[in-house]
C-alpha positions in Angstrom: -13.0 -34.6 -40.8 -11.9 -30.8 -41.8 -8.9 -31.1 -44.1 -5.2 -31.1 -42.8 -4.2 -28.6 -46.0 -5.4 -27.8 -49.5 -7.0 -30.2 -51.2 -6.7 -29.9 -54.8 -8.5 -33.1 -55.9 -11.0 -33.4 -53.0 -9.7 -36.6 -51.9 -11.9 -38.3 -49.2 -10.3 -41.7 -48.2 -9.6 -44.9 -49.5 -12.8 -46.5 -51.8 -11.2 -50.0 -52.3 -8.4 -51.9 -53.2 -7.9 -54.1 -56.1 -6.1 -57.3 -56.1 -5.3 -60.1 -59.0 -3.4 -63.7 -59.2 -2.6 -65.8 -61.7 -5.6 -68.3 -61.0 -8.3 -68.9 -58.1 -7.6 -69.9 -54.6 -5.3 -67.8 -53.6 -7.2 -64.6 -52.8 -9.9 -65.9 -51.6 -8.8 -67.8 -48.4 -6.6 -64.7 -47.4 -9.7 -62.5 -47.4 -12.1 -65.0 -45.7 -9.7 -65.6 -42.5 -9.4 -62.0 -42.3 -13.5 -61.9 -41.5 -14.1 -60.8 -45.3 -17.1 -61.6 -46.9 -17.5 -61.9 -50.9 -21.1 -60.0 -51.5 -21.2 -59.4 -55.2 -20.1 -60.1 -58.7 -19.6 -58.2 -61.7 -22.8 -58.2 -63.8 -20.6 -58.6 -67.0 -16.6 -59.8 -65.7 -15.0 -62.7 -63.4 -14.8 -59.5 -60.8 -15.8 -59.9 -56.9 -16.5 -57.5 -54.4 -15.2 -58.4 -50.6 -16.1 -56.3 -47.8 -16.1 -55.6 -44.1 -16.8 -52.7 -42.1 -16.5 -49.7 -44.6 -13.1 -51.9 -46.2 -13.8 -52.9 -49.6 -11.4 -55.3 -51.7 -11.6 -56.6 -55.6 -10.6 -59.2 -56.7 -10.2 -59.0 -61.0 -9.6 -62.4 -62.7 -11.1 -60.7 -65.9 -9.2 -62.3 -68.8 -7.2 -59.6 -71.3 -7.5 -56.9 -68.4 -5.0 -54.7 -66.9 -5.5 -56.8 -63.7 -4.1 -59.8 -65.4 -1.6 -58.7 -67.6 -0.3 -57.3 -63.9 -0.9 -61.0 -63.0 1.3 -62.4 -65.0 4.0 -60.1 -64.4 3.8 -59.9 -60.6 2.0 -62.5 -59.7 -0.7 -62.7 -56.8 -0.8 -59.3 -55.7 -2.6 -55.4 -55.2 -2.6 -54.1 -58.7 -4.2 -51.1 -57.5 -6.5 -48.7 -55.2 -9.2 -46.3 -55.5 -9.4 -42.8 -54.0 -12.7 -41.5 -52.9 -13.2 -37.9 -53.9 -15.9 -35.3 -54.4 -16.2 -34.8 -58.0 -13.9 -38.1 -59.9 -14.2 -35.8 -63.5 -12.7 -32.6 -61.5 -10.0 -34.5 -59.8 -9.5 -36.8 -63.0 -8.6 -33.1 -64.6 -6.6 -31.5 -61.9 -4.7 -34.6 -61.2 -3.8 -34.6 -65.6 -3.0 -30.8 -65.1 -0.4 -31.7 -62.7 1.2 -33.9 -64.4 -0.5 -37.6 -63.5 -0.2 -40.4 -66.6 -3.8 -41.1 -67.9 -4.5 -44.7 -68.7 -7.6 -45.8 -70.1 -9.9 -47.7 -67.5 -12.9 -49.0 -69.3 -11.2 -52.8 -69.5 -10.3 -52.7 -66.0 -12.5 -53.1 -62.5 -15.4 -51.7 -63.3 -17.8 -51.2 -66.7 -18.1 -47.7 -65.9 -15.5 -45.4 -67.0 -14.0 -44.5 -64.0 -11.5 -42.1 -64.6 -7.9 -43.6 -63.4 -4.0 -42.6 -63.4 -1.1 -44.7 -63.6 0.8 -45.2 -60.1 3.2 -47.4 -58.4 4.9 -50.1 -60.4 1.8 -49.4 -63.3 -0.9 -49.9 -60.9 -4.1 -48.3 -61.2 -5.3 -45.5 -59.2 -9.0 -44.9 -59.6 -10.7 -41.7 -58.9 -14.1 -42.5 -57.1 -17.6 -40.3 -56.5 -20.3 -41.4 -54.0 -22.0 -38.6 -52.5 -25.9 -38.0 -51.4 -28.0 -40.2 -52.7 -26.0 -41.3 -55.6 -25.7 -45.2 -56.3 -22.5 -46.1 -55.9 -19.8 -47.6 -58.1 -21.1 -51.1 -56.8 -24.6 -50.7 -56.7 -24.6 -50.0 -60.6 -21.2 -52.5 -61.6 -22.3 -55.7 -59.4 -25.4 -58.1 -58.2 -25.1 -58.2 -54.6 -25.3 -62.3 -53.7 -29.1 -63.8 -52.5 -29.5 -63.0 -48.9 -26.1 -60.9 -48.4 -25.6 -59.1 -45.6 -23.8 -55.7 -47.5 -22.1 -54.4 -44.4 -20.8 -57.6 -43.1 -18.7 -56.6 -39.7 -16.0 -59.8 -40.0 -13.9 -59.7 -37.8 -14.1 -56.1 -36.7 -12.4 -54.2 -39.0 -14.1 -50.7 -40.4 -11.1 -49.1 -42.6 -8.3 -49.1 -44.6 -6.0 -46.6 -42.1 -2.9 -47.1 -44.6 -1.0 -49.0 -47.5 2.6 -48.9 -48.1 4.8 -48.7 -50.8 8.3 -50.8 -51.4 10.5 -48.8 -54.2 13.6 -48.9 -55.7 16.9 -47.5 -53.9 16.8 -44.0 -55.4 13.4 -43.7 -56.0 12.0 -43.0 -53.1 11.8 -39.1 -53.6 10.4 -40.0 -57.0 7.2 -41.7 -55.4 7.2 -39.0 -52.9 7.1 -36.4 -55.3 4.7 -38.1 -57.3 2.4 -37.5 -54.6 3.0 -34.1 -53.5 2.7 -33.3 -57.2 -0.6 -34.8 -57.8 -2.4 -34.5 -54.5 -0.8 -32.4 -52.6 0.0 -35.0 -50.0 3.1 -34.0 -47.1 5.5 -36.0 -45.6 5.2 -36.4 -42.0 7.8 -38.6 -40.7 10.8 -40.1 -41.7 12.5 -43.2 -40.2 16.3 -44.3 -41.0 16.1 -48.4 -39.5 19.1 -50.2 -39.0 18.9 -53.9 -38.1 21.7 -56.3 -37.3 22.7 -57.0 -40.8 20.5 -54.7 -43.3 18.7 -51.5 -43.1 15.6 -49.3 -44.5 14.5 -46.0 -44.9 11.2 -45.1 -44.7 8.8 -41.5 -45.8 5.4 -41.5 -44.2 2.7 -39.4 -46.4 -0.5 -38.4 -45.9 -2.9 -36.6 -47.8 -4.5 -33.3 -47.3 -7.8 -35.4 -46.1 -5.6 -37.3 -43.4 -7.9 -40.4 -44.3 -5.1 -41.6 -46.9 -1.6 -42.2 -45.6 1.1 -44.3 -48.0 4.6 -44.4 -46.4 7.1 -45.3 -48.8 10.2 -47.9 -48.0 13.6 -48.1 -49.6 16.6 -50.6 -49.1 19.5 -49.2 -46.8 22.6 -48.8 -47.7 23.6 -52.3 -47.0 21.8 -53.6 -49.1 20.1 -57.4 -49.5 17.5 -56.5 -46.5 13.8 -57.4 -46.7 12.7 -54.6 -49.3 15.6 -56.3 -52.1 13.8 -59.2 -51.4 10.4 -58.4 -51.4 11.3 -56.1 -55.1 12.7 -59.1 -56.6 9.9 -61.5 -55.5 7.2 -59.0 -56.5 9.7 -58.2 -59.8 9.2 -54.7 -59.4 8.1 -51.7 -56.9 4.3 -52.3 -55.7 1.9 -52.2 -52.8 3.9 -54.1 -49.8 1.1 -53.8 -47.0 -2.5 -53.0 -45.8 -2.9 -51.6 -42.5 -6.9 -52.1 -41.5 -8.0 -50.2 -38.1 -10.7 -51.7 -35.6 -11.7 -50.3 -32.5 -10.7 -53.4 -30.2 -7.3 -54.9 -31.6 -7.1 -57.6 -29.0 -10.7 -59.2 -30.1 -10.3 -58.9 -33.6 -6.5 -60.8 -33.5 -8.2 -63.9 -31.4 -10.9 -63.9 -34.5 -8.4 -63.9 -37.0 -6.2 -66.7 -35.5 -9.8 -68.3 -34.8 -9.8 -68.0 -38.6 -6.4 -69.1 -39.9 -4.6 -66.1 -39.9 -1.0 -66.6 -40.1 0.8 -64.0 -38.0 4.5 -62.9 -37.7 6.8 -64.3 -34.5 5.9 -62.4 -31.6 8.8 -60.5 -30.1 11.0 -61.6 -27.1 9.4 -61.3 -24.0 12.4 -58.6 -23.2 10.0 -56.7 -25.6 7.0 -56.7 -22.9 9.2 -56.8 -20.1 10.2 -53.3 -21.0 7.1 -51.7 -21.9 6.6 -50.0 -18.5 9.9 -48.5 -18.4 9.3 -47.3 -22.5 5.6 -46.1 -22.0 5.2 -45.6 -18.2 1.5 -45.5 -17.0 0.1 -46.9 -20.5 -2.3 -49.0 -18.6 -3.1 -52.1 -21.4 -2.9 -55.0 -20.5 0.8 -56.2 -21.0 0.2 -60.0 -20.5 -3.0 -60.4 -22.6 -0.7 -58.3 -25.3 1.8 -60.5 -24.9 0.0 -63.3 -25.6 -1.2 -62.4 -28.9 2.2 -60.4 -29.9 0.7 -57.4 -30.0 3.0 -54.3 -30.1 2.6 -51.0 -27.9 3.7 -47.8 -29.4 2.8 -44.0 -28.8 3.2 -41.7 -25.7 2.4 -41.1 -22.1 3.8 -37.9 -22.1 1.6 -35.4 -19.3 -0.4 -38.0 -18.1 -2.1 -37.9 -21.8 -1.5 -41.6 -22.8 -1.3 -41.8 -27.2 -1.4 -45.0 -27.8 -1.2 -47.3 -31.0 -1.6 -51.4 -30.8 -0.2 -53.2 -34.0 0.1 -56.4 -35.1 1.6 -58.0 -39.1 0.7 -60.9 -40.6 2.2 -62.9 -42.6 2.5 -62.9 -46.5 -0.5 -64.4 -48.2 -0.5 -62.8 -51.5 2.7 -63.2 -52.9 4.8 -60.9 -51.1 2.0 -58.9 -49.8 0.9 -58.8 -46.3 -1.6 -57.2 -44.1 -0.9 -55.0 -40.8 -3.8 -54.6 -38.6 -3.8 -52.0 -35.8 -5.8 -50.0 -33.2 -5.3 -45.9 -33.2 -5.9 -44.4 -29.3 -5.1 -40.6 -30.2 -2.0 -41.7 -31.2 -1.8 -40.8 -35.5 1.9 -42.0 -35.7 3.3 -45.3 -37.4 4.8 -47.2 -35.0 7.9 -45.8 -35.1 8.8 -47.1 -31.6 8.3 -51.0 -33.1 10.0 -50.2 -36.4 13.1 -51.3 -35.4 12.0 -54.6 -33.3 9.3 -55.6 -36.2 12.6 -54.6 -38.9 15.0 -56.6 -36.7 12.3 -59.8 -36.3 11.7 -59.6 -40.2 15.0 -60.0 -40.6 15.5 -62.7 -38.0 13.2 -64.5 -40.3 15.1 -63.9 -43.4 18.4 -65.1 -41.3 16.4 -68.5 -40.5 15.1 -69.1 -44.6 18.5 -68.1 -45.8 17.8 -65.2 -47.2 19.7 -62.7 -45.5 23.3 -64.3 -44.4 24.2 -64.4 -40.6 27.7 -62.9 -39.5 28.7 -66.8 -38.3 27.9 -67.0 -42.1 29.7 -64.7 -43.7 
C-alpha cells in the first residue's frame, strides 16, 4: 500500500498489542472466544503470544514490569501497542527528535531492546522491524508451543484495522497533537454525538501508512456519558477498543457467539426497517443482519455501493471491548451508526444506573 503522506518514521501497521491483569483468567477466555490461539511463551518471562490471522496480542503477567505496575493501577487492560516500521532505530530517533518521551523497554514485553515511547495514559508504544528474511521479534523472544499451528485463522479475523482512545475533556487536541507531532498522522473525520441524555466528540486519525487509524473520544458537554465512566473505571485515559477486520463479518459473528462472545443489544428493528430508505440498493442481506445485530453503514451513492458491516462486543477486560467489522470500499468509521451504537450504550448505562433517566431526574 503506497503511503497516504509523508512518512517520517516509516510506519507499516499495527505489530501487536499488549495487554495485562492483575492475575490469570481473565485474558485468556476473552481471546480464546474471539478464535485466538496462544502459540508461544517467553523463553525467559510469564509472557504469551496469541494470534490469529496476521493479529497478534500479548499478554505480560511478568512480575516488577511495566505491564504490571499498569496492572495494578488500571487493572485488566491494553497497556500498550507496537508499530511496525522499516527501520525501529531510525524511527526510535525521529520520533525523540520530535519530541516523543523515551522510556526504557528492556523490562517490558520482550528481552530484546525494542526501542519504545511513552503514549496514552503511560502505555507503551513499541517501534517494531521485520523485513526480508529477518527473524522476527517472536521468532527470537518466544518457543512456539509442540505442534502449533503459527498462523492459526480463528475465527476469521486477519488485522487490527483500528484502536481507540478515551481521553480527558480537554485533552483531546493534546493526543491529537501528539500524533501529528510524532508520526505525522492527519485527522480525517470528526463526529460531534448527541444522545438522549449525554454526548461525545470524537477525532478519527490515521497515519501516513493508512494501515494505523486511532480515533480519539472525549466526554460532551453534558457530561456523566459513557467516556466519564469508562475514565473512572479504567482510572485514567487508555485504549477503549480494538476494531479487527475479516473478510465475511456475518460468518465470523455466528463463530464468535458459537464461542461465547458476549455482544452488545442489537438495535431496534426500526434500525433495519430503515436501512433501504438510508442506503438504497445496498443489497446485504437485511434479515440475516438483523439477526446477528449487525450494523450497515457507508454509501450507495452512483450506483457505487461503499459499504462497512460492524458489530461491538461487550467489555471483557475491564472496561475494554472489541469492535469487529467488515470494510467493502467503504474506509469510514461508521459514522452513520455512531449515534444509534452512542444512544444504545447509553440505554445500557440508563438500565445499570449509571447514567440517570429524565423520569429520574
Amino acid at each position: 500500500m503506497t503511503d497516504l503522506f509523508e512518512n517520517p518514521l516509516g510506519l507499516d501497521g499495527f505489530e501487536f498489542i499488549e495487554f495485562c491483569a492483575p492475575e490469570k483468567g481473565v485474558l485468556e477466555p476473552a481471546f480464546e472466544a474471539m478464535g485466538f490461539e496462544r502459540i508461544a511463551q517467553h523463553r525467559s518471562k510469564d509472557v504469551h503470544l496469541w494470534r490469529q490471522g496476521e493479529i497478534n496480542l500479548i499478554a505480560n503477567y511478568e512480575p516488577r514490569s511495566p505491564a504490571a505496575y499498569f496492572a495494578a493501577e488500571h487493572g485488566p487492560s491494553a497497556c500498550g501497542m507496537a508499530f511496525r516500521v522499516k527501520d525501529a532505530a531510525k524511527a526510535y530517533a525521529e520520533a525523540i527528535a520530535r519530541g516523543a518521551e523515551p522510556v526504557e523497554s528492556k523490562t517490558g514485553v520482550m528481552e530484546l531492546r525494542i526501542p519504545a515511547i511513552r503514549g496514552i495514559g503511560g502505555a507503551f508504544i513499541y517501534l517494531v522491524d521485520r523485513y526480508g528474511d529477518n527473524l522476527s521479534i517472536y521468532d527470537i523472544d518466544f518457543v512456539y508451543l509442540p505442534g502449533v499451528d503459527r498462523h492459526p485463522v480463528g475465527a476469521g479475523f486477519k488485522l487490527i484495522d483500528h484502536l481507540t482512545h478515551n481521553v480527558y475533556g480537554g485533552r483531546m487536541a493534546h493526543w491529537a497533537a501528539f500524533y501529528e507531532r510524532v508520526f505525522n498522522f492527519r485527522e480525517i473525520r470528526y463526529f460531534d454525538i448527541k444522545g438522549e441524555y449525554t454526548g461525545l466528540t470524537s477525532r478519527a486519525m490515521t497515519a501516513p501508512d493508512g494501515k494505523i487509524r486511532i480515533p480519539l473520544n472525549e466526554e460532551g458537554k453534558a457530561g456523566g456519558g459513557q467516556i466519564e465512566e469508562y475514565l473512572r473505571e479504567y482510572n485514567g485515559e487508555g485504549i477503549q477498543h480494538i476494531a479487527l477486520i475479516c473478510d465475511d463479518l456475518i460468518t465470523c459473528i455466528d463463530k464468535l457467539k458459537a464461542g461465547g462472545v458476549p455482544l452488545m443489544d442489537a438495535p431496534p428493528a426500526t434500525y433495519y426497517e430503515m436501512l433501504e430508505d438510508r442506503l438504497p440498493g445496498h443489497g446485504e442481506p437485511t434479515e440475516e443482519l438483523q439477526k446477528r445485530g449487525i450494523l450497515l453503514d457507508g454509501s450507495t451513492e452512483n450506483d457505487d455501493p461503499r459499504l462497512l458491516l460492524q458489530i461491538f462486543a461487550q467489555p471483557r477486560i475491564g472496561p475494554v471491548f472489541f469492535e469487529f467489522i467488515q470494510r467493502k470500499k467503504d474506509e469510514g468509521f461508521g459514522e452513520g451508526n455512531f449515534t444509534a451504537l452512542f444512544k444504545s450504550i447509553e440505554a445500557d448505562q440508563v438500565k445499570r444506573g449509571a447514567v440517570a433517566s429524565k423520569e429520574d431526574a
